[in-house]
PLY file of the C-alpha trace (Angstrom):
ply
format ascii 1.0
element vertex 82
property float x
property float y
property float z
element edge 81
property int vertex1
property int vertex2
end_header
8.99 24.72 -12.95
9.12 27.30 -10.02
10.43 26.90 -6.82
9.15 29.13 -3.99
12.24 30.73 -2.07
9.79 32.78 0.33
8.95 36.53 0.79
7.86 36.97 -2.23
11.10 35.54 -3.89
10.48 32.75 -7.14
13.00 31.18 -9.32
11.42 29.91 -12.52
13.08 27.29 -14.44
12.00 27.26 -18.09
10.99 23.96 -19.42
12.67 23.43 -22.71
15.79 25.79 -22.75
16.28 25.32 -18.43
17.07 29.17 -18.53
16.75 30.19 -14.99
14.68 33.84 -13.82
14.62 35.32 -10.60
11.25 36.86 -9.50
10.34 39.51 -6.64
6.29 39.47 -6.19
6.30 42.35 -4.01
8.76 44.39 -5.93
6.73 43.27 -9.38
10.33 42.38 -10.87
11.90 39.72 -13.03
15.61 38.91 -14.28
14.04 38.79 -18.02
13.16 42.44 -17.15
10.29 42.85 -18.97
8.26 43.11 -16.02
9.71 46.38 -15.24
9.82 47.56 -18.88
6.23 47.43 -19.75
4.52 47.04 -16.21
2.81 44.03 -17.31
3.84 40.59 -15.37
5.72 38.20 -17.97
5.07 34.40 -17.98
7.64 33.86 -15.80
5.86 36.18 -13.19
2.68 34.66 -14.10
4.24 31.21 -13.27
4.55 32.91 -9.78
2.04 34.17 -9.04
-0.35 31.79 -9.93
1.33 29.42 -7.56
0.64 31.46 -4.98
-3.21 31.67 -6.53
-3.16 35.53 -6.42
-5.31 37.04 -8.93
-2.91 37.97 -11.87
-4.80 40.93 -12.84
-3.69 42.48 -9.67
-0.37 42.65 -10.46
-1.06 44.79 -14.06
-0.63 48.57 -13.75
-3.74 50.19 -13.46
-2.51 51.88 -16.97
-3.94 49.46 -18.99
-7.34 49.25 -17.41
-10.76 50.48 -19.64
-11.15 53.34 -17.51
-7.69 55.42 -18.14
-7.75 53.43 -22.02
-11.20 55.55 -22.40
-9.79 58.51 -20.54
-6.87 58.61 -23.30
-8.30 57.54 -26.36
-11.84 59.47 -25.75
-12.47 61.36 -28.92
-15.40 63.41 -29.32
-16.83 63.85 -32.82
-19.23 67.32 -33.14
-21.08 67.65 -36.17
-20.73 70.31 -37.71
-23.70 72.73 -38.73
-24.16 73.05 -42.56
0 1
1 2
2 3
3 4
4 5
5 6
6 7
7 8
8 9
9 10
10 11
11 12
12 13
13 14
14 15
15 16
16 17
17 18
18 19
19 20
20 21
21 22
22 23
23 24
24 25
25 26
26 27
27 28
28 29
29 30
30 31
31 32
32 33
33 34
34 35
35 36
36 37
37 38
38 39
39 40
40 41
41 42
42 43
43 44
44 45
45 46
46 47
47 48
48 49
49 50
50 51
51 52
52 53
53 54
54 55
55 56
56 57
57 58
58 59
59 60
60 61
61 62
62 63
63 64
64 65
65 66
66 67
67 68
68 69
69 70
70 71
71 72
72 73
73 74
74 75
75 76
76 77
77 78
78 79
79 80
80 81
């Protein structure tokens, strides 16, 4: 259940344990913290901003896009002459 406190500001209320987290959109933060941790939004973040229908995607660091994942992982075999 979230509840939309305005400028960006959520609380999410957790179903089944009614643990309650305090989300900033536009500062991409979370009380569960693991927004910040790994700079991917949490499902309580997700709850947010979904209800606001913004695209989720936009809120993942560019980190974990294909581009930089090829950029980091891109290993060249050369075979060698015999």
């Amino acid at each position: 259940m979230e509840a939309w406190g305005g400028d960006g500001h959520f609380e999410v209320t957790h179903i089944y344990s009614g643990e309650k987290f305090i989300i900033d959109i536009n500062k991409q933060s979370c009380s569960y913290n693991l927004w910040g941790l790994v700079v991917i939004p949490c499902r309580h973040a997700v709850t947010a901003i979904q209800f606001k229908k913004f695209k989720v995607l936009d809120y993942v660091n560019n980190y974990y896009s294909r581009d930089i994942y090829g950029v980091c992982y891109d290993i060249r075999w050369h075979q060698l002459m015999v």
